[in-house]
C-alpha positions in Angstrom: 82.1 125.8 100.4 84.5 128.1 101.3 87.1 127.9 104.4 85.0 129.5 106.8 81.5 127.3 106.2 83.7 124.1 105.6 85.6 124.9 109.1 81.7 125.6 110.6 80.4 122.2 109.2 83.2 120.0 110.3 82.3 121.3 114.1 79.3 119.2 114.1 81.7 116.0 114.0 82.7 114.6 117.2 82.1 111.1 116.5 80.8 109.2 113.5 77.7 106.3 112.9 79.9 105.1 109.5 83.1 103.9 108.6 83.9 104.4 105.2 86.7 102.2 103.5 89.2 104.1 101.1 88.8 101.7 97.3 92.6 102.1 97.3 93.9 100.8 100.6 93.0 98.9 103.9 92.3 102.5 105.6 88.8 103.5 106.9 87.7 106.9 107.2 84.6 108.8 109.5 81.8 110.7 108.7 83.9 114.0 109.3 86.6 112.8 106.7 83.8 112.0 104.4 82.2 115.2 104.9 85.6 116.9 104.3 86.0 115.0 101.2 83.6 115.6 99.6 82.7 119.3 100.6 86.5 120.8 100.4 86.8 122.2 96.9 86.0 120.2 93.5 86.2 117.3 96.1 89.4 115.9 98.6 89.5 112.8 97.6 92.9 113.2 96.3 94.0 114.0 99.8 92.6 110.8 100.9 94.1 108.8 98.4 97.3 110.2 99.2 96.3 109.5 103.1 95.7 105.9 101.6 98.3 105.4 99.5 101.2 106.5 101.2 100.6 106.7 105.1 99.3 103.7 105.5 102.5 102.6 104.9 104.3 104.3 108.0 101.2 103.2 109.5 102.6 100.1 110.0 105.5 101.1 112.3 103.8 104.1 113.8 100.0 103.5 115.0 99.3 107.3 115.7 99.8 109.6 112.8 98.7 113.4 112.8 98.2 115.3 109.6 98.1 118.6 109.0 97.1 119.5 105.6 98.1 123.2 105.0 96.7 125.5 102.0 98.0 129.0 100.9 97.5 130.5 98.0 96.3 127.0 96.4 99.4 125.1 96.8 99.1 122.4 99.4 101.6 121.3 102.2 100.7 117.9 103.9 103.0 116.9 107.1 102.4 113.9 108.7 104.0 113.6 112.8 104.1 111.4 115.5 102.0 113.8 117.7 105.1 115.2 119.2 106.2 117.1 116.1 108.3 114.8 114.7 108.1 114.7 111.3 107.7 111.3 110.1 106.4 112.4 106.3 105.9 115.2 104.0 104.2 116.1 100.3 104.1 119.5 98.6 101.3 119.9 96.3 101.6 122.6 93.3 97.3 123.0 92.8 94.4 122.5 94.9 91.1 124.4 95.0 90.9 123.3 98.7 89.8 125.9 100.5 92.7 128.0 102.1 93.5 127.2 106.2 95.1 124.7 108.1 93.2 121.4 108.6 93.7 118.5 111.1 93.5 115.1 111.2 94.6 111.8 112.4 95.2 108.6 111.1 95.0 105.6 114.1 95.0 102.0 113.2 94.1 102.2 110.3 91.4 105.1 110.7 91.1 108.0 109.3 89.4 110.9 111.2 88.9 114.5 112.2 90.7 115.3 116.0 87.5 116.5 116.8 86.2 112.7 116.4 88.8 111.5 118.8 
């Protein structure tokens, strides 16, 4: 999918029926993270592990986390914030065939989902 169809198809998310748990960490994730995953380039998953891996750790101290994962000319930019724009976490990636754009999340509790399934 490119940007455009993948931004279209993550409109129809604005709750989920599953919960999907991450094989590398407590962290769950919805239907609109799945469908992300798995339709964002080659596949996302990396994002997610990285989601996982790493901000389930702040996670601990900070029960809201928004993420912004930012793609420009295949190079990624991941910032993580407390909501209020404080930065609490961020990841440069060199590659990604994720499709260029800016695209929002959160991570709550332990969950990971679109802001559109808030």
């Amino acid at each position: 999918m490119d940007g455009s169809q993948l931004k279209h198809g993550m409109t129809q998310f604005i709750g989920t029926e599953n919960y999907y748990r991450h094989v590398l960490s407590r962290m769950k994730y919805t239907d609109g993270v799945q469908f992300f995953a798995e339709n964002a380039g080659g596949g996302a998953y990396w994002f997610l592990d990285i989601v996982g891996t790493e901000l389930m750790q702040i996670q601990k101290t900070q029960p809201f986390i928004s993420i912004k994962l930012n793609i420009i000319e295949s190079k990624a930019d991941i910032i993580a914030t407390d909501g209020n724009d404080n930065i609490l976490w961020r990841r440069s990636i060199e590659y990604t065939d994720c499709p260029e754009g800016e695209w929002s999340f959160y991570l709550i509790d332990g969950i990971m989902l679109l802001t559109r399934e808030y």
